[in-house]
C-alpha positions in Angstrom: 44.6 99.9 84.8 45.8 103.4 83.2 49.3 103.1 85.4 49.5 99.2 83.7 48.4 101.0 80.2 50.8 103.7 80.3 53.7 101.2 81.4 53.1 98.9 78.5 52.7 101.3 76.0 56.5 102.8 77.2 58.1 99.2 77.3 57.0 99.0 74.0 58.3 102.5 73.0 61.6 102.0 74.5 61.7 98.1 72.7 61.0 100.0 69.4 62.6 103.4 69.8 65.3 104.6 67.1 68.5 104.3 68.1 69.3 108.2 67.4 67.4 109.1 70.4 69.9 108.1 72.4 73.1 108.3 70.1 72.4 111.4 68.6 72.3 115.4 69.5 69.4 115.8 67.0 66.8 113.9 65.8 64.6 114.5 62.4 65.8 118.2 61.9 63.7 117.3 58.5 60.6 117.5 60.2 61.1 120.5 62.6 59.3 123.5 63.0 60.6 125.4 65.8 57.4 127.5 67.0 56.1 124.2 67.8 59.5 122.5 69.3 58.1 120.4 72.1 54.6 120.7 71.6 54.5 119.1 68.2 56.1 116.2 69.5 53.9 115.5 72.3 51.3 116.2 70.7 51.9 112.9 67.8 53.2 110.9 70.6 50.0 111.4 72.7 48.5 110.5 69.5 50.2 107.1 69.5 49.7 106.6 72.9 46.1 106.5 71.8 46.1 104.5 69.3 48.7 102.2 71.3 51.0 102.2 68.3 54.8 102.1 69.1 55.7 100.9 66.1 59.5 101.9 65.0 58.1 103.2 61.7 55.6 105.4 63.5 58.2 106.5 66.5 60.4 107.4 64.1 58.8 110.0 62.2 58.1 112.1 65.1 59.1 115.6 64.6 62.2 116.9 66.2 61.6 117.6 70.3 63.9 121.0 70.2 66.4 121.3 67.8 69.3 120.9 70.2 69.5 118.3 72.9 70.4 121.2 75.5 67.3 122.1 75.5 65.0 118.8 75.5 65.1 115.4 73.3 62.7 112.6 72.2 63.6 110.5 75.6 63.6 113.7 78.0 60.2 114.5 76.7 59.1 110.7 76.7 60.0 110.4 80.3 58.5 113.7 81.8 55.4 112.3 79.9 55.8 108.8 81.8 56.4 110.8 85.0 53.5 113.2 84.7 51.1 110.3 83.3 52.1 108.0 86.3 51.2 111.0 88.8 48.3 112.1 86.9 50.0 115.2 86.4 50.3 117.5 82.9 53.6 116.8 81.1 54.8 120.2 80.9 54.7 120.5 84.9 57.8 118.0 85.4 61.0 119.0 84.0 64.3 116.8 83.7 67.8 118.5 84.1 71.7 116.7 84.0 72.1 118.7 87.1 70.8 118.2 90.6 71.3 121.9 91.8 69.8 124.3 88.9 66.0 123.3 89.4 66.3 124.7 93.1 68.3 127.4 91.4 65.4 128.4 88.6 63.0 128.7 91.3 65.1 131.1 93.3 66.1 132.9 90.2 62.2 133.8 89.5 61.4 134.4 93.0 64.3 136.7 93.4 62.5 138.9 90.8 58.8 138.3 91.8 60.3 139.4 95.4 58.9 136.3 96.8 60.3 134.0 99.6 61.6 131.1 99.2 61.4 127.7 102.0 64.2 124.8 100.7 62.9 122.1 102.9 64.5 118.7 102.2 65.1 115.0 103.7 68.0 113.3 104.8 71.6 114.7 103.7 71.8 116.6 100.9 74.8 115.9 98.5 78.2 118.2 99.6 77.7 120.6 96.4 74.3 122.0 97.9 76.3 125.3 98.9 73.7 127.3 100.2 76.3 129.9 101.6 77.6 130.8 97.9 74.1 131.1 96.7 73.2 133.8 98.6 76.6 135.6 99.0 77.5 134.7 94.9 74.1 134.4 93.3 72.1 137.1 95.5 69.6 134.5 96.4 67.2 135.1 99.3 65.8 131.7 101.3 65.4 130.0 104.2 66.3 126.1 104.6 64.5 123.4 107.2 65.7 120.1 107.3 62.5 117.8 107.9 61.9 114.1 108.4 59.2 113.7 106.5 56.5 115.7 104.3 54.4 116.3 107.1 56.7 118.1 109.4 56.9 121.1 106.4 55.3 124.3 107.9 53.3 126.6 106.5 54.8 129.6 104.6 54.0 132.6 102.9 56.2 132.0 99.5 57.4 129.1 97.8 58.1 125.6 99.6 60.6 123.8 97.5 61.1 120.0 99.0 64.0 118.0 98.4 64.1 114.2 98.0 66.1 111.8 96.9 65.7 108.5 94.8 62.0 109.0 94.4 60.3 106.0 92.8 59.0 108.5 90.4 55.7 106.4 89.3 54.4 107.7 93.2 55.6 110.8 93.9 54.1 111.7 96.9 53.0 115.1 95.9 51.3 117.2 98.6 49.5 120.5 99.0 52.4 122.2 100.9 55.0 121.7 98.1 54.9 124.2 95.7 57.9 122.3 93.6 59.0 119.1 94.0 62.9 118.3 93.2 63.5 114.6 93.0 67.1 113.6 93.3 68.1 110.7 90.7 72.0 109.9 91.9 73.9 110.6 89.3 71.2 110.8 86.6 70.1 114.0 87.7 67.0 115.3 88.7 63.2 116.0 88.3 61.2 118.9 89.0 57.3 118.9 89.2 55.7 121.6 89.0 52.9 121.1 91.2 49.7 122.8 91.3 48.2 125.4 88.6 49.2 128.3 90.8 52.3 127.4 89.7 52.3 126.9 86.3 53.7 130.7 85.6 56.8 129.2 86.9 57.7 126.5 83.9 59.2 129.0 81.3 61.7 130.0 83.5 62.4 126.5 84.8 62.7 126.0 81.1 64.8 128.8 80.5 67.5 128.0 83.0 67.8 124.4 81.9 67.7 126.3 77.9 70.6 128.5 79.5 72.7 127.5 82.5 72.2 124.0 82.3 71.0 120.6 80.3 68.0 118.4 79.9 68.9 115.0 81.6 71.0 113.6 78.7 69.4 110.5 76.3 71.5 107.9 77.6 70.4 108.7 81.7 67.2 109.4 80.4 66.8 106.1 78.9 67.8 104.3 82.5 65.1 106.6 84.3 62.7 105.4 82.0 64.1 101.3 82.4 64.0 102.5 86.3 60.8 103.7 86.5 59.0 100.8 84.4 60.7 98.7 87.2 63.6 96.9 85.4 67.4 96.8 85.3 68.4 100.3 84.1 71.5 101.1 85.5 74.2 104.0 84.6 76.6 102.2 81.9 80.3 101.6 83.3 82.4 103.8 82.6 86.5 104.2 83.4 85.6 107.2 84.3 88.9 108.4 86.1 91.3 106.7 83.2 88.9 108.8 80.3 89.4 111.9 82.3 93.1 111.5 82.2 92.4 111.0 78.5 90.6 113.9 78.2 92.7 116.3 79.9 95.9 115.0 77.8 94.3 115.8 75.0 93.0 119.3 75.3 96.4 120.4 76.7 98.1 119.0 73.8 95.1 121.2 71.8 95.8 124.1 73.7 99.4 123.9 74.4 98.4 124.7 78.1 99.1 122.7 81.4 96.1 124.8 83.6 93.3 122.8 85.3 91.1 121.6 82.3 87.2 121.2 83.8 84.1 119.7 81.7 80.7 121.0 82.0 77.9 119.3 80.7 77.6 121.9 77.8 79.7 125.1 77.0 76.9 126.7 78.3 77.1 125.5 81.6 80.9 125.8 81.3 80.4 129.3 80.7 78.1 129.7 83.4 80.3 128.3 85.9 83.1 130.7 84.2 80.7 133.6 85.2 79.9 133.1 88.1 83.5 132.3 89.3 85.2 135.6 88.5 82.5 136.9 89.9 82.7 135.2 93.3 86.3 136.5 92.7 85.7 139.9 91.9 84.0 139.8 95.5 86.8 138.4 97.0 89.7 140.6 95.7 87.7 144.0 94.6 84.7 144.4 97.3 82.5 147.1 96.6 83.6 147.5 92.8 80.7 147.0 89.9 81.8 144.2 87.9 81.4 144.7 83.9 80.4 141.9 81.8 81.3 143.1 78.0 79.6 141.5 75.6 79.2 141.8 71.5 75.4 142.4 71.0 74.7 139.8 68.5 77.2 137.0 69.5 76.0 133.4 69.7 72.3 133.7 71.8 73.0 131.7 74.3 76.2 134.1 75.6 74.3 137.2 74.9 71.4 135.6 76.5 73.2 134.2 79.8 75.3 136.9 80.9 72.1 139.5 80.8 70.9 137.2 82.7 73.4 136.9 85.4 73.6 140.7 85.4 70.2 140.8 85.9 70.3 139.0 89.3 73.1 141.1 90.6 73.1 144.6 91.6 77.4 144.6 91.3 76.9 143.6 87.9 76.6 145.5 84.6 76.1 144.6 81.2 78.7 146.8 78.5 78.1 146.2 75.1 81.0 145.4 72.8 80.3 145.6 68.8 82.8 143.7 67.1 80.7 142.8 63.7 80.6 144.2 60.0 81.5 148.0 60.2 82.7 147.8 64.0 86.4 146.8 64.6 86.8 144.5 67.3 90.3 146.2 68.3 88.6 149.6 68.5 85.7 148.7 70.5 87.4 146.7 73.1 90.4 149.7 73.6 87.1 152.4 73.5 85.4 150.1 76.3 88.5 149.4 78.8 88.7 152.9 78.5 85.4 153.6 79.6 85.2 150.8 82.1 88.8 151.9 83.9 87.3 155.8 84.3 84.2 154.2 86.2 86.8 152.2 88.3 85.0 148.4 87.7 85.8 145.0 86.9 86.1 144.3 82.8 85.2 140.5 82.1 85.1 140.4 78.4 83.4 137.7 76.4 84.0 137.0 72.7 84.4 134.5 70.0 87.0 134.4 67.6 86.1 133.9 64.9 82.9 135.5 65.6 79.8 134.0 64.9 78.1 134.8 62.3 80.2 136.9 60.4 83.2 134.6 60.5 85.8 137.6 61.5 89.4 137.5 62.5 90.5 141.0 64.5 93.9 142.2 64.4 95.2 139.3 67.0 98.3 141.5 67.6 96.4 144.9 68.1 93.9 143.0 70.4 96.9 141.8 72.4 98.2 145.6 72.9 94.9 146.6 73.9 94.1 144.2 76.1 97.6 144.5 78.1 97.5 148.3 77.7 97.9 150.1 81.4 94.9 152.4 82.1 94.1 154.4 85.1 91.5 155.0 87.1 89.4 158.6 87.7 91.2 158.6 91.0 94.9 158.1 89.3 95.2 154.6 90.5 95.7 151.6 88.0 92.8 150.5 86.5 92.1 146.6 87.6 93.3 144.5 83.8 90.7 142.4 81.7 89.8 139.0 82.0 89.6 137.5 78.5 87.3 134.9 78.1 87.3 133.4 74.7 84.6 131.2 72.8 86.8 129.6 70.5 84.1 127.0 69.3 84.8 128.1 65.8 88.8 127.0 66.0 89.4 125.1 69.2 92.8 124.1 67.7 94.2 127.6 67.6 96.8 127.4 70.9 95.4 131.0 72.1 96.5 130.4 75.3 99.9 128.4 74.9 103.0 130.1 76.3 104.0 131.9 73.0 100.5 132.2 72.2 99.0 135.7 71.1 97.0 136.2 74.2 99.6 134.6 76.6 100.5 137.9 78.5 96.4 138.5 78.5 94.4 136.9 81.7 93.0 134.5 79.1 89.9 131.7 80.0 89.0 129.5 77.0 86.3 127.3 76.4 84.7 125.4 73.5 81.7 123.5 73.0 82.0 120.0 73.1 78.9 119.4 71.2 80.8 120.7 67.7 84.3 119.2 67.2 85.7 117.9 70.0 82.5 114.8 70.4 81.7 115.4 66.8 78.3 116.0 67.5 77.9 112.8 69.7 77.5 115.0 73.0 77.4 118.3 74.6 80.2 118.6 76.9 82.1 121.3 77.1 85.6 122.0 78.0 87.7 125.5 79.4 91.2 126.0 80.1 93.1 129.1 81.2 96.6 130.2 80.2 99.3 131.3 83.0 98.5 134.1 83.9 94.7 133.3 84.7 95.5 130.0 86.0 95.1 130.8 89.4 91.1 131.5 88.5 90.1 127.9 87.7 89.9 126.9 91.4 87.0 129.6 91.6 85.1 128.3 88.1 86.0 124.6 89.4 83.6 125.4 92.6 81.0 126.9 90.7 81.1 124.3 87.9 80.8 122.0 91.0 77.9 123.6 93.3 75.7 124.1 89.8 76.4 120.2 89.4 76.9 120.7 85.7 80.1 118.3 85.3 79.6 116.3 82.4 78.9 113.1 82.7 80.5 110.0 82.6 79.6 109.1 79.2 80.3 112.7 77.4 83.8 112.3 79.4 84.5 108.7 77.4 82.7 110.2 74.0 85.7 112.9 74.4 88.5 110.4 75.2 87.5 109.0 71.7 86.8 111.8 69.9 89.2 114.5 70.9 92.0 112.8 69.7 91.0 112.9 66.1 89.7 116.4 66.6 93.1 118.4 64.7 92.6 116.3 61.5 89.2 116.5 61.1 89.3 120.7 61.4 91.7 120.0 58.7 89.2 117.6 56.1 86.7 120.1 57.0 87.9 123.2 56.0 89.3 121.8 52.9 85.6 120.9 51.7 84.5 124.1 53.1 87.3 126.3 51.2 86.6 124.3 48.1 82.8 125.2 48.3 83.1 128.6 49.0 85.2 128.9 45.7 82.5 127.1 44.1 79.7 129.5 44.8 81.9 132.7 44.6 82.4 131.5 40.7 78.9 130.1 40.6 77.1 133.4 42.0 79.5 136.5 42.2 77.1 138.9 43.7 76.7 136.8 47.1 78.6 138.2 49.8 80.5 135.0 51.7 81.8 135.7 55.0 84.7 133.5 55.1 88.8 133.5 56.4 90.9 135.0 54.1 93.6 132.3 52.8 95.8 134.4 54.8 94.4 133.7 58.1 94.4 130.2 56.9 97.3 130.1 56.9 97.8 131.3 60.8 95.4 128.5 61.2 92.5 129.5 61.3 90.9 127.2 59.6 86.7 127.0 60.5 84.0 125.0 58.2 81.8 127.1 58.4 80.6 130.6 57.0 77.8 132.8 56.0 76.4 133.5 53.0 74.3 137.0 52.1 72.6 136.6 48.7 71.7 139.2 46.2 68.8 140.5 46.6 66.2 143.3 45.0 63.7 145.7 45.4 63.3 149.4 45.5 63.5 149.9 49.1 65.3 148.6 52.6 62.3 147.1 53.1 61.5 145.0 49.9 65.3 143.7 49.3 64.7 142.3 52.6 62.0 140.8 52.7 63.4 139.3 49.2 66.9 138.1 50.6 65.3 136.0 53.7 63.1 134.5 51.3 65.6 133.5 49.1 67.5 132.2 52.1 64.9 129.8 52.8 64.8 129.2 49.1 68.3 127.8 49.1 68.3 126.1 52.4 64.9 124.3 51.6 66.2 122.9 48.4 69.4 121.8 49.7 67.5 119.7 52.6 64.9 118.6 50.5 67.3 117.4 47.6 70.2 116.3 49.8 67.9 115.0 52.9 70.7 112.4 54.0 73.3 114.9 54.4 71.9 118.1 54.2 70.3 119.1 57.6 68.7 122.3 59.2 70.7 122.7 62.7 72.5 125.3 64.4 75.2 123.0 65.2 78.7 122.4 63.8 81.8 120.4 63.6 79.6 117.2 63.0 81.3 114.0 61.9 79.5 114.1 58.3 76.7 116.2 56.3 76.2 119.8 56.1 74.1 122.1 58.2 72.0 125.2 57.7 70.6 127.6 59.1 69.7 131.6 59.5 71.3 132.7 62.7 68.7 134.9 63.4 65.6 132.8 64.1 67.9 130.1 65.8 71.4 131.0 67.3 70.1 134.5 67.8 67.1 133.9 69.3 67.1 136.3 72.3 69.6 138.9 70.5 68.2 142.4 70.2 66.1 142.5 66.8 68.5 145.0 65.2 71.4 143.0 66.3 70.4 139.7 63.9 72.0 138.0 61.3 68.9 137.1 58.6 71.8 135.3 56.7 72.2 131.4 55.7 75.2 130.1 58.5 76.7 127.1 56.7 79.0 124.4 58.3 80.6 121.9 56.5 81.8 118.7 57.6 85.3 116.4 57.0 82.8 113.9 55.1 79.7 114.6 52.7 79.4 114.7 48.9 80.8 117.5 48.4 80.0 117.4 44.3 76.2 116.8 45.0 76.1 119.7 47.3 77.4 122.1 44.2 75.1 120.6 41.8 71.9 121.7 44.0 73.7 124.9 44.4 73.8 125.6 40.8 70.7 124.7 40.4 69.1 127.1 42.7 71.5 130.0 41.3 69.5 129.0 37.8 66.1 129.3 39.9 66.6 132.8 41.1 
């Protein structure tokens, strides 16, 4: 009776559901409070369950799952919930990722640190990705593998036994006492992890983090045929043209970029950077054995960079973390010449990471200084030449700057480039992401290709035809949304001349660099360090509060950018920044701008918090 309950109640749900939980990247960023991101969300759906209301009034004022679909969405949550109340299991113990490979992955990850031994057992054949070779040479990953014919034939084990399956019904999992973690393999929907037993439990923040980091929750659209699947009906992937959008796709960013490299799609720049990682690595260990790789990072980039190459450096004993500041009274230029230096002497590898413009400061370094430091000849401590930079470049901000074009700035640098698709090259509709490399690190993308692969974080076929649409449109809309963003940043530099805007000069405009979005430090007061703090972050959420609550239709608090319409706040420090050192953050107001909002409105509330304060 509770199977047939739980069944009807989600018919009804997905019969009623809003249609932004499966068009959109966010849902009610109105009602989001991020300390309680998940949990507030189950909580008033469990609520409903109760009270067997599904109503689309009631479903639709639900507070936001996450504030970034990366990380978890209304559907993703709604079906773990179905999964774990089918199997009489707790909701947070099964997990849904994009990928089929990084659940196995998170659980080797933790175990690599608990110094804890791993059994892969699974049943049948395994898809061709499953490269368990590369794990341990690549990752440093320590396991055994047993191919079985059914659950009973897993031994015993002193560790973890991680079983394998694929297309589970996922209503009856059959879950048993030697299975420690339970991957189910859904085609090309993904996967599911269950946690299974409370021994276990320890384990689900870090399955979280990986999927937070190095990979995707399953994405709304697969999540919403799981769910048709597991109630039994007709849910099937939508067609797509999958190989004729890809062709699409490609065209496209190499007209962007002005390169003709390999172009590969991950299903989020995340996961494109990940698989950027952990290629050069692999390559590193091809072509330099026995040298430490450096991974140089700025110390208060974007979280999620900061955040995932610590955490590939943590996993490998070859690899080093080398800080790079590039923000407010550190030069970019300087820092990067100071840390080849450094990195030559000590004979390693130098992978350098960095967004231009960086985020949040909105800075431009000297492109043509950075170019003569970056190709500058340096020397070993033994006399020998010193193995040259890999530049890898989050160019998010301005993915229409041709960086890596043949008569780009960087084109004698061994350049990779990537961008998040979740900004402006889907518009906010997905959160593919795409890299590129220039000549002279084109021969690289064969390495990133394979790791993109074995993590199985390819976008899917529906990001890949979102791009094809969107991409093409991509150059104008940079265009409309810098001119609203230009026009209200003159606004508030007339309307409060004591805030410090962190904005491109009209200069760099005109090289094209041409973002939407900047950063805005109010005046503030008090008699010490502390006080004029404490009053400026206040004041922050002053602004950003009145602006959502004045504006709610446009007006949004989000991390993202690049969005077809609105405008989007936030204070990089308690979002983008969230695993930055605390010294490192930002407690500033981001602000992105789009090609289409009311751009009048938005001034008016602006001037009417500057005569609030």
């Amino acid at each position: 009776m509770k199977e047939q309950n739980v069944s009807m109640y989600l018919e009804d749900v997905l019969e009623n559901m809003p249609i932004d939980w499966v068009k959109l990247t966010t849902h009610r960023l109105d009602i989001y409070n991020e300390s309680l991101a998940k949990t507030e969300f189950l909580e008033k759906f469990e609520e409903l369950y109760h009270s067997n209301n599904a109503e689309k009034a009631a479903l639709s004022e639900l507070p936001t799952a996450f504030d970034y679909i990366r990380l978890g969405h209304p559907l993703s949550t709604v079906l773990e919930w179905g999964i774990a109340k089918l199997n009489v299991l707790k909701a947070d113990n099964v997990i849904s990722f994009s990928s089929r490979m990084m659940p196995v992955l998170a659980i080797l990850r933790k175990n690599l640190f608990d110094h804890k031994n791993t059994l892969i057992c699974y049943k049948g054949e395994l898809p061709e990705f499953f490269d368990f070779e590369s794990l341990k040479q690549v990752y440093g990953y320590s396991f055994e593998t047993k191919q079985v014919n059914n659950i009973e034939d897993i031994p015993g084990f002193d560790g973890s036994t991680v079983f394998i399956s694929n297309q589970d019904d996922l209503k009856q999992l059959p879950l048993d006492a030697k299975i420690d973690f339970y991957v189910s393999l859904q085609a090309e929907l993904g996967s599911v992890i269950v946690v299974n037993g409370s021994e276990n439990e320890k384990y689900i923040a870090e399955i979280q983090h990986v999927r937070r980091r190095e990979s995707i929750a399953m994405t709304p659209a697969d999540c919403h045929t799981a769910l048709l699947q597991l109630l039994g009906k007709s849910g099937s992937v939508k067609a797509t043209n999958y190989q004729a959008d890809k062709a699409k796709v490609v065209d496209s960013v190499h007209s962007i970029t002005a390169t003709k490299s390999k172009v590969l799609l991950g299903s989020c720049g995340l996961s494109v950077q990940y698989a950027i990682m952990m290629g050069l690595i692999d390559d590193a260990i091809e072509k330099h054995l026995g040298k430490t790789i450096n991974i140089i990072v700025p110390p208060n980039c974007y979280g999620g960079t900061n955040d995932q190459a610590r955490r590939v450096a943590a996993c490998l004993d070859n690899v080093e973390i080398v800080d790079l500041p590039v923000d407010g009274d550190n030069d970019m230029v300087q820092s990067t010449d100071l840390v080849l230096d450094q990195v030559a002497k000590a004979g390693a590898v130098p992978y350098i990471i960095a967004e231009i413009p960086t985020n949040p400061r909105v800075e431009v370094p000297d492109l043509e200084k950075l170019r003569q430091v970056l190709t500058k000849e340096r020397i070993n401590a033994n006399g020998e030449k010193a193995v040259e930079p890999v530049f890898i470049l989050d160019q998010t901000f301005c993915p229409n700057v041709q960086f890596c074009g043949k008569d780009g700035i960087l084109s004698e640098v061994k350049t990779i480039s990537y961008v998040s698709g979740s900004k402006f090259p889907s518009g906010g509709r997905c959160t593919a992401g795409y890299c590129v490399a220039n000549t002279k690190a084109d021969e690289l993308m064969d390495k990133i290709d394979k790791h993109l692969s074995l993590c199985d974080n390819e976008a899917t076929g529906l990001q890949v035809e979102i791009l094809a649409k969107q991409l093409p449109s991509m150059n104008q809309r940079i265009k409309d949304a810098y001119k609203n963003t230009r026009e209200f940043v003159s606004f508030i530099e007339e309307t409060l001349p004591e805030a410090r805007i962190n904005f491109v000069s009209e200069d760099l405009a005109e090289e094209g660099f041409t973002p939407s979005v900047f950063s805005l430090d109010l005046p503030t007061k008090g008699e010490t360090d502390a006080e004029r703090e404490t009053y400026k972050r206040a004041l922050n959420n002053k602004l950003i509060n009145m602006m959502i609550g004045e504006i709610p239709n446009e007006s949004k608090y989000c991390v993202s950018y690049g969005q077809l319409k609105g405008c989007y706040w936030t204070i990089p420090a308690t979002s983008t920044q969230g695993t930055t050192k605390e010294d490192d953050k930002d407690y500033i107001a981001r602000v992105s701008v789009s090609p289409n909002l009311d751009l009048e409105l938005h001034k008016k509330v602006f001037a009417d918090f500057v005569k609030e304060i």
